[in-house]
Backbone as JSON, one array per atom type, in Angstrom:
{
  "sequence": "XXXXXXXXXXXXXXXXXXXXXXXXXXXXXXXXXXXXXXXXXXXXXXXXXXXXXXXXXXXXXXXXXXXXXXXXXXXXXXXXXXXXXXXXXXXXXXXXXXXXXXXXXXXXXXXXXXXXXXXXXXXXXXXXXXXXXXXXXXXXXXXXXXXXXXXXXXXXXXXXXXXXXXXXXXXXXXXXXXXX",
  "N": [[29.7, 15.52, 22.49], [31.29, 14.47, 20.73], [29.38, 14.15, 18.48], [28.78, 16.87, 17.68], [31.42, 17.84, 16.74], [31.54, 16.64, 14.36], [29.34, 17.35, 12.97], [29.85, 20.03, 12.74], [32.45, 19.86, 11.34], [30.73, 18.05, 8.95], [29.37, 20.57, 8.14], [31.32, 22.35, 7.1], [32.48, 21.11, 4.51], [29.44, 21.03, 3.21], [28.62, 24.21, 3.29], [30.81, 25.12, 1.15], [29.66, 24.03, -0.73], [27.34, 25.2, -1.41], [28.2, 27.94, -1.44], [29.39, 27.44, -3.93], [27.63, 26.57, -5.75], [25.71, 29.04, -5.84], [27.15, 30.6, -7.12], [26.82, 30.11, -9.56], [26.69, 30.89, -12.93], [24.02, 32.52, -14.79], [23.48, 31.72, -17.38], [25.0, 28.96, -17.07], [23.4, 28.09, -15.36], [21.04, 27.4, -16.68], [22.18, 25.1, -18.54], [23.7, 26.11, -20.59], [26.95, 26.6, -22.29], [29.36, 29.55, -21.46], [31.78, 31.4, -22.96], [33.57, 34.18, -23.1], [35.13, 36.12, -25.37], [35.58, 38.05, -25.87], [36.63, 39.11, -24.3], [35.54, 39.91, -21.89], [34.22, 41.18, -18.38], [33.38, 39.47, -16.12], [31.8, 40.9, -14.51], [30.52, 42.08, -16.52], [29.56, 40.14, -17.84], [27.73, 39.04, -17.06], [25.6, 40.59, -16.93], [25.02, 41.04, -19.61], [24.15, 38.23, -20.12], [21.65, 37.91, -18.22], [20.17, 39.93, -20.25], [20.12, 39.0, -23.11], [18.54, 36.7, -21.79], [16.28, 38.34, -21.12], [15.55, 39.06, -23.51], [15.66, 36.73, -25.14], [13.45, 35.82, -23.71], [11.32, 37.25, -24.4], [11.18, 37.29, -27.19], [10.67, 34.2, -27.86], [8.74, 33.56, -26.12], [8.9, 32.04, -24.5], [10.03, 30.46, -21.27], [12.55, 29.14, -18.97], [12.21, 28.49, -17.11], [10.15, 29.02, -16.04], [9.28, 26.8, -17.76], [10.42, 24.23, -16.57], [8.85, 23.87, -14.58], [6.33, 23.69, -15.76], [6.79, 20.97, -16.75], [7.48, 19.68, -14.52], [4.5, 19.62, -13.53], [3.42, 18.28, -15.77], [5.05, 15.77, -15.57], [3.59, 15.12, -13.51], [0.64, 14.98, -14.33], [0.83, 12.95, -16.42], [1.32, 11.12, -14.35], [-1.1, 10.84, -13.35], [-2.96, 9.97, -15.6], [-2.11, 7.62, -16.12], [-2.95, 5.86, -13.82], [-5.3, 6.19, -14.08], [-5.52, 5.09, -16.45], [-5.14, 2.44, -15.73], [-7.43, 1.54, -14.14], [-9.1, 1.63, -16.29], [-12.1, 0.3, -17.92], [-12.86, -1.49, -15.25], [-15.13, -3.66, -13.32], [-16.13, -4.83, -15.53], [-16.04, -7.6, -15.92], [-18.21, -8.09, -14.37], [-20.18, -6.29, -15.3], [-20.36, -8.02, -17.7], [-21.18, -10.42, -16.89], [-23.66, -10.2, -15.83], [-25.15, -9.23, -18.1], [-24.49, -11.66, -19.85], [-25.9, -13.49, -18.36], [-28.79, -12.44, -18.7], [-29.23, -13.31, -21.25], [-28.93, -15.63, -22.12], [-30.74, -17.0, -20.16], [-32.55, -16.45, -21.56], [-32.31, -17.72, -23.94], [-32.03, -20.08, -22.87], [-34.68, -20.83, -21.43], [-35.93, -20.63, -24.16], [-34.87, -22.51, -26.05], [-34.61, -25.18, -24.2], [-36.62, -25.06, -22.17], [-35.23, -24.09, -19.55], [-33.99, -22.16, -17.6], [-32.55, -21.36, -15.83], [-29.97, -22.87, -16.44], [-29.46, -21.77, -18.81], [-28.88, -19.11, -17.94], [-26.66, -19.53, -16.34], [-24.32, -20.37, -18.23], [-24.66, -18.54, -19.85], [-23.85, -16.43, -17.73], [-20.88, -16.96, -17.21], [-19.88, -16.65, -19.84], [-20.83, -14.26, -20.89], [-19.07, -13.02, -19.08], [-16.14, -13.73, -19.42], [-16.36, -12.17, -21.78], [-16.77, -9.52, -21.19], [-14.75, -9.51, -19.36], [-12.28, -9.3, -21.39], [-13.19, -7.32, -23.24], [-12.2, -5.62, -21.12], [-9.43, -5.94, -20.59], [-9.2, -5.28, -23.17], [-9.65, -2.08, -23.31], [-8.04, -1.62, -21.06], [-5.64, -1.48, -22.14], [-5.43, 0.2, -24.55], [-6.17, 2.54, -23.5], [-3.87, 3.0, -21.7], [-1.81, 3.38, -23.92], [-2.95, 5.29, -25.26], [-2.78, 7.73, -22.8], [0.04, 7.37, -22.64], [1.03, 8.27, -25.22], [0.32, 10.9, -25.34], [1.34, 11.84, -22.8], [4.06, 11.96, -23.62], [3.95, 13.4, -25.9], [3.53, 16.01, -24.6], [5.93, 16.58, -23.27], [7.78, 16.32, -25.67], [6.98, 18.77, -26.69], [7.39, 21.15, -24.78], [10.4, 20.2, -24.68], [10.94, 21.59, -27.32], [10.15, 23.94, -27.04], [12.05, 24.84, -24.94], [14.67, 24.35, -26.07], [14.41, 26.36, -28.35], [14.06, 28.11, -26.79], [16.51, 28.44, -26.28], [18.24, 28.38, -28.76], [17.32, 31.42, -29.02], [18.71, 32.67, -26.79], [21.28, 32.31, -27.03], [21.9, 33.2, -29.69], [21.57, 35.74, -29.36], [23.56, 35.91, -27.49], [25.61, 35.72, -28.96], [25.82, 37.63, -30.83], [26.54, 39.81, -29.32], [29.5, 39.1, -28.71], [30.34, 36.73, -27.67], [31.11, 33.39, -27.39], [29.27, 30.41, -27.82], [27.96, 27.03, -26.36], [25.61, 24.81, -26.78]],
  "CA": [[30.74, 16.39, 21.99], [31.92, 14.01, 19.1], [28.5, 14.54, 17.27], [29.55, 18.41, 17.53], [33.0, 18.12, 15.83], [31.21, 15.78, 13.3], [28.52, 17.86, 12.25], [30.9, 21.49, 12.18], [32.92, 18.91, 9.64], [29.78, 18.28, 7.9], [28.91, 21.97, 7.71], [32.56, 22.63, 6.57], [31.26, 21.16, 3.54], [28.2, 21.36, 2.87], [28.7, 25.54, 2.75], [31.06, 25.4, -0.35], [29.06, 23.33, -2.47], [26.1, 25.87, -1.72], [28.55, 28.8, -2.34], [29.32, 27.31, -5.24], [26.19, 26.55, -6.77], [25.17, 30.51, -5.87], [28.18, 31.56, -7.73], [26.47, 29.83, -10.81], [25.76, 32.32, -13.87], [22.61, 32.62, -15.36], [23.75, 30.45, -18.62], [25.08, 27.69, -16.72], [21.86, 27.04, -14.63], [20.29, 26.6, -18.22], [23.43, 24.28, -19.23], [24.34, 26.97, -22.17], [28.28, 27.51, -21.98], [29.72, 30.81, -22.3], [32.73, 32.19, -23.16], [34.06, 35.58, -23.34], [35.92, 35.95, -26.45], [37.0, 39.14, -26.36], [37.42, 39.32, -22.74], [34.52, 40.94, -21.06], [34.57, 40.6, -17.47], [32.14, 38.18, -15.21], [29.98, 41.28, -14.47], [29.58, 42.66, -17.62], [28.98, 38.96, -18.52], [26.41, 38.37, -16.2], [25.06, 41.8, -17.51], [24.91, 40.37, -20.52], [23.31, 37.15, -20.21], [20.26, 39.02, -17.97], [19.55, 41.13, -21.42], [19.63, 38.38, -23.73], [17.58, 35.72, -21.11], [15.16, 38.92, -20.83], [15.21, 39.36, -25.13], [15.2, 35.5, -25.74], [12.02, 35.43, -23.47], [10.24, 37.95, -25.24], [11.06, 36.6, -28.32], [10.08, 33.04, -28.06], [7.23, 33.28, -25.36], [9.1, 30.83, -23.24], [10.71, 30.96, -20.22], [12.82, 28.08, -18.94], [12.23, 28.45, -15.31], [8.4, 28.42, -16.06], [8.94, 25.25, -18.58], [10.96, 23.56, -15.37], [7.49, 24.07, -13.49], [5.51, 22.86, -16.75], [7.37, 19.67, -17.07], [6.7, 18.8, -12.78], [2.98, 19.46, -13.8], [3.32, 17.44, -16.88], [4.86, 14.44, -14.98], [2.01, 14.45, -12.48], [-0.67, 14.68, -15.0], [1.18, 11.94, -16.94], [1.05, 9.94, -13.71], [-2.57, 10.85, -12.92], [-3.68, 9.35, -16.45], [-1.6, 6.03, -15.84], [-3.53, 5.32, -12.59], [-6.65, 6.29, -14.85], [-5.75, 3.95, -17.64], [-5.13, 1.02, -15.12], [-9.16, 1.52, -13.83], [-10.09, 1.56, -17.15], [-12.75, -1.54, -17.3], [-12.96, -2.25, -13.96], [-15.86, -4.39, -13.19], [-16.19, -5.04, -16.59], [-16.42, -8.92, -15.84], [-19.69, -8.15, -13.66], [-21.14, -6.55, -16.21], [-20.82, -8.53, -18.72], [-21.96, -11.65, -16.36], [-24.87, -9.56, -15.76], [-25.82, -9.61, -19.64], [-24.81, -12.63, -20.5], [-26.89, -14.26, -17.29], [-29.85, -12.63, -19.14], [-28.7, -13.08, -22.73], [-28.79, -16.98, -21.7], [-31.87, -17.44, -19.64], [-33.39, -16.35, -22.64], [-31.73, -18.65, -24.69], [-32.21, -21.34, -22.35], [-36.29, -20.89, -21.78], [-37.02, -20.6, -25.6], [-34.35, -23.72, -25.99], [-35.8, -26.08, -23.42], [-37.59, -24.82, -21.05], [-34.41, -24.11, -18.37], [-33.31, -20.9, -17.99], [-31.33, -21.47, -14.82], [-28.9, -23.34, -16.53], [-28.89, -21.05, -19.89], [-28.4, -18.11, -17.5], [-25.43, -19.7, -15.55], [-23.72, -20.73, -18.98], [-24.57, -16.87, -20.62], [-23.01, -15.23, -17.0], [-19.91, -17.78, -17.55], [-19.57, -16.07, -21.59], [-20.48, -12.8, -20.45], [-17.85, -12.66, -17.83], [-15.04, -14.07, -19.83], [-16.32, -11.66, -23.2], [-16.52, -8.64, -20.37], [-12.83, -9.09, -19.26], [-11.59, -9.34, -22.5], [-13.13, -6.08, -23.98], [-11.84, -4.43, -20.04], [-8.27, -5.32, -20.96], [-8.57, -4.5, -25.03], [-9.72, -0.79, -23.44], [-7.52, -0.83, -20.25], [-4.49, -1.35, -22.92], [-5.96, 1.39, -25.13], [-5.87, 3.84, -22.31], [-2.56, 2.94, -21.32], [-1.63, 3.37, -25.09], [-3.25, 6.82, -25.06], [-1.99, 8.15, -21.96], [1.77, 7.58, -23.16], [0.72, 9.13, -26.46], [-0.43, 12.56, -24.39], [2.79, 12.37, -22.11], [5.24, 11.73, -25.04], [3.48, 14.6, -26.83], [3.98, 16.98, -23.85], [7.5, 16.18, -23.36], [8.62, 16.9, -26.62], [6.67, 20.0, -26.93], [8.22, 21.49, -23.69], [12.06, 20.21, -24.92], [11.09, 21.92, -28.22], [9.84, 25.37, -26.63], [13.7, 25.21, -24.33], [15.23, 24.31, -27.21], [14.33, 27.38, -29.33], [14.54, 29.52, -26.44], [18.69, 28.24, -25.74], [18.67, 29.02, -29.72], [17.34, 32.63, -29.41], [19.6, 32.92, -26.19], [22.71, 32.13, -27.69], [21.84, 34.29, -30.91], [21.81, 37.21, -28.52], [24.77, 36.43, -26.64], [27.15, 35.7, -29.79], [25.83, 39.52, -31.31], [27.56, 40.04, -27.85], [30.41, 38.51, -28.82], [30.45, 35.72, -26.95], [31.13, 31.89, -27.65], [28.07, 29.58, -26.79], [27.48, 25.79, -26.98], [24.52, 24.35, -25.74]],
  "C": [[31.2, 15.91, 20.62], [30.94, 14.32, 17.84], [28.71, 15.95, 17.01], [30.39, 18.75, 16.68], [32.07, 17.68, 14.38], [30.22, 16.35, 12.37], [29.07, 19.16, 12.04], [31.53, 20.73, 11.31], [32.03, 19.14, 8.61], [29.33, 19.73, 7.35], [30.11, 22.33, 6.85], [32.23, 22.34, 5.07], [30.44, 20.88, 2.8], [28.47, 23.19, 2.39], [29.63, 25.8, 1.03], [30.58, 25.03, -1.36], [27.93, 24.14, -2.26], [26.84, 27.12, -2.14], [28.76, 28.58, -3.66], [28.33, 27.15, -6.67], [25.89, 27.9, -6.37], [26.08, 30.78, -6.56], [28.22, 30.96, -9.32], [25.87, 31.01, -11.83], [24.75, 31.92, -14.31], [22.63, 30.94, -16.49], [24.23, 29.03, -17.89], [24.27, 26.73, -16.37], [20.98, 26.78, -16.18], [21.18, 25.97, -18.92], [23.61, 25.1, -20.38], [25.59, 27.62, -21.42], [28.61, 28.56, -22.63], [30.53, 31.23, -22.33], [33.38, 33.49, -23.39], [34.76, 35.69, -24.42], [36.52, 36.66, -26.57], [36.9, 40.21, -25.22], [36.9, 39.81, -21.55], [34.72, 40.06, -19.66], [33.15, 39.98, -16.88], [31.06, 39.33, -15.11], [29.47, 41.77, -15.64], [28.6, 41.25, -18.27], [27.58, 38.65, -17.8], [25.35, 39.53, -16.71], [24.18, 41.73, -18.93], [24.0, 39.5, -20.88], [21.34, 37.57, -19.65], [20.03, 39.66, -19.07], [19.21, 40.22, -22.37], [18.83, 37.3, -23.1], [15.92, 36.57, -21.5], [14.53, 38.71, -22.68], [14.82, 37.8, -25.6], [13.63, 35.32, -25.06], [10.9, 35.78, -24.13], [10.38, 37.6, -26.74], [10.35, 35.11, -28.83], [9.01, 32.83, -27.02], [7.57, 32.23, -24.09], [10.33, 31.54, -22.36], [10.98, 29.63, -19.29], [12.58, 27.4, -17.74], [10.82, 27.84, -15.01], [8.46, 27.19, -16.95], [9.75, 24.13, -17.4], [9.69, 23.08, -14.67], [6.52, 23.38, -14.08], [5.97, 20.93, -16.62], [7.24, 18.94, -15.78], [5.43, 18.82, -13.33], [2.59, 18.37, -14.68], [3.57, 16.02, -16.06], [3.44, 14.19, -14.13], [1.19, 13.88, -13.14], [-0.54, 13.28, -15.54], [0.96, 10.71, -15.65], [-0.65, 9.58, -13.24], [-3.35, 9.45, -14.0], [-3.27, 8.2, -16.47], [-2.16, 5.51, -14.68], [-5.16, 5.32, -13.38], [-6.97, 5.29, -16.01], [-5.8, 2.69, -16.8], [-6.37, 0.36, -14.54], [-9.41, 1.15, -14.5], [-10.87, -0.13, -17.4], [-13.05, -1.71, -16.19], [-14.19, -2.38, -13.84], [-16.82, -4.47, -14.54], [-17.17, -6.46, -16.86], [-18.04, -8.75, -15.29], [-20.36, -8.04, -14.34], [-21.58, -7.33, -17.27], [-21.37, -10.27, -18.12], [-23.58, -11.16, -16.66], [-25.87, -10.0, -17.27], [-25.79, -10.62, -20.17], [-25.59, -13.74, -19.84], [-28.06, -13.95, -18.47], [-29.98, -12.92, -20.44], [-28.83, -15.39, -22.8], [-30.07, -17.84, -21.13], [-32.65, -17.32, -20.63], [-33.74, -17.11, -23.57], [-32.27, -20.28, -23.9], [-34.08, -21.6, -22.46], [-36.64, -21.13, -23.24], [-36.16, -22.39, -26.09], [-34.84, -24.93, -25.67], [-36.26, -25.94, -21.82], [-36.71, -24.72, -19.28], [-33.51, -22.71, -18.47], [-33.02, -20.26, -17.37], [-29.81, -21.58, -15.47], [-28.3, -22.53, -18.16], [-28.2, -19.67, -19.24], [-27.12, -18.47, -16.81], [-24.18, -19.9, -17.35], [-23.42, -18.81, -19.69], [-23.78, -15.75, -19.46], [-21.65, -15.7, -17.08], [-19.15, -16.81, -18.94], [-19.48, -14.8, -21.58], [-19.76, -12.57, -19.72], [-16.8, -12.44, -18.18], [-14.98, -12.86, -21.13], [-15.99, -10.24, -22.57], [-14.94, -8.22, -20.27], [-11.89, -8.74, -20.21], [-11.41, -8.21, -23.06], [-12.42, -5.07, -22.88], [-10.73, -4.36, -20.69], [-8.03, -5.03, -22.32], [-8.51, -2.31, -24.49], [-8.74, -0.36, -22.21], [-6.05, -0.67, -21.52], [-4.37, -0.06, -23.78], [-5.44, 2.6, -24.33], [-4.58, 4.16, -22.06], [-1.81, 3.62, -22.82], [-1.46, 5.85, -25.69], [-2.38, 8.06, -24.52], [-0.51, 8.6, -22.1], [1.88, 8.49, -24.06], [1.04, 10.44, -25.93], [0.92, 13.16, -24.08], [3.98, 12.65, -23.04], [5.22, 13.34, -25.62], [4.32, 15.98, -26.07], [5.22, 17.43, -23.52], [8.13, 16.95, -24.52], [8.3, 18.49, -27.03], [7.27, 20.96, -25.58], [9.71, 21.31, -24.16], [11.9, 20.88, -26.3], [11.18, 23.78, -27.91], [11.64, 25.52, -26.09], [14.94, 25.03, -25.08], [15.47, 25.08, -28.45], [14.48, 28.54, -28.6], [16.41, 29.6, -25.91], [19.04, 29.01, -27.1], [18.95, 30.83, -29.55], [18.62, 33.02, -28.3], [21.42, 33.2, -26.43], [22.74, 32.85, -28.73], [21.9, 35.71, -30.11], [23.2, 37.3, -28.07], [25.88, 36.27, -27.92], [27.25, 37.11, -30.66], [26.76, 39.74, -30.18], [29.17, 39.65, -27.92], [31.0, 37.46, -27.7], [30.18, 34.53, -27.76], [29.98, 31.09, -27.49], [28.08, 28.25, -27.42], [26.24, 25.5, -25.65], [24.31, 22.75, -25.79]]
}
């Protein structure tokens, strides 16, 4: 019975903070404040904002709802290529044992005539020269990767950023206030 009372409490609320977020206007859910200036009422305002959301879209090609959706995709990818840069190299060391085993025996036979002990010394050099170039290219990658994400980022806050402009250029013809 007490978990009963306790969770009708919890519902108590929980419901106003979801009416309240539904009773958000258009401009708010895109953080652009709006003011009435010369007094229009909530529905014409909301009337309003729907005409210039629809005109800023078609004007700038963007659409903030779909750059919301871009920017989840974008993180992923961004995390995809950071799991991709952290591979990069991997078994790097092997190979380059590999080469410098034979890069050594070679060395060793034409040397003196041992090319056991030139191949253990050349997979030793190749191993250590291997790892070295893995992490110069896993760093690279990593390097890259950020580059990409960085890029994407700003090109996404540049697109929502020109479409708040055109938005707000619509709604102040409207006579309305706006800061964004």
């Amino acid at each position: 019975m007490r978990r009963l009372v306790v969770a009708a409490m919890a519902l108590m609320f929980v419901v106003p903070a979801v009416a309240e977020e539904s009773r958000k206007t258009l401009a708010a859910t895109l953080d652009v404040f709006v003011f009435p200036a010369e007094g229009q009422e909530s529905g014409q305002q909301s009337k309003d904002e729907v005409s210039c959301y629809e005109w800023a879209v078609g004007n700038t090609g963007s659409d903030p709802f779909d750059l919301a959706k871009q920017e989840q995709a974008d993180a992923e990818k961004a995390r995809q290529e950071a799991e991709q840069a952290k591979r990069a190299g991997q078994g790097a060391g092997a190979g380059g044992a590999i080469k410098g085993a034979a890069a050594g025996a070679l060395i060793g036979e034409i040397a003196d005539d041992d090319a056991s002990e030139g191949a253990a010394w050349g997979a030793a050099a190749g191993m250590m020269r291997g790892r070295r170039k893995a992490r110069a290219a896993q760093g690279a990658a990593q390097q890259t990767a950020e580059a990409k994400a960085e890029s994407r980022e700003q090109a996404t806050e540049a697109q929502l950023e020109n479409f708040k402009k055109a938005f707000s250029v619509c709604l102040e013809a409207k006579d309305y206030l706006v800061k964004y």
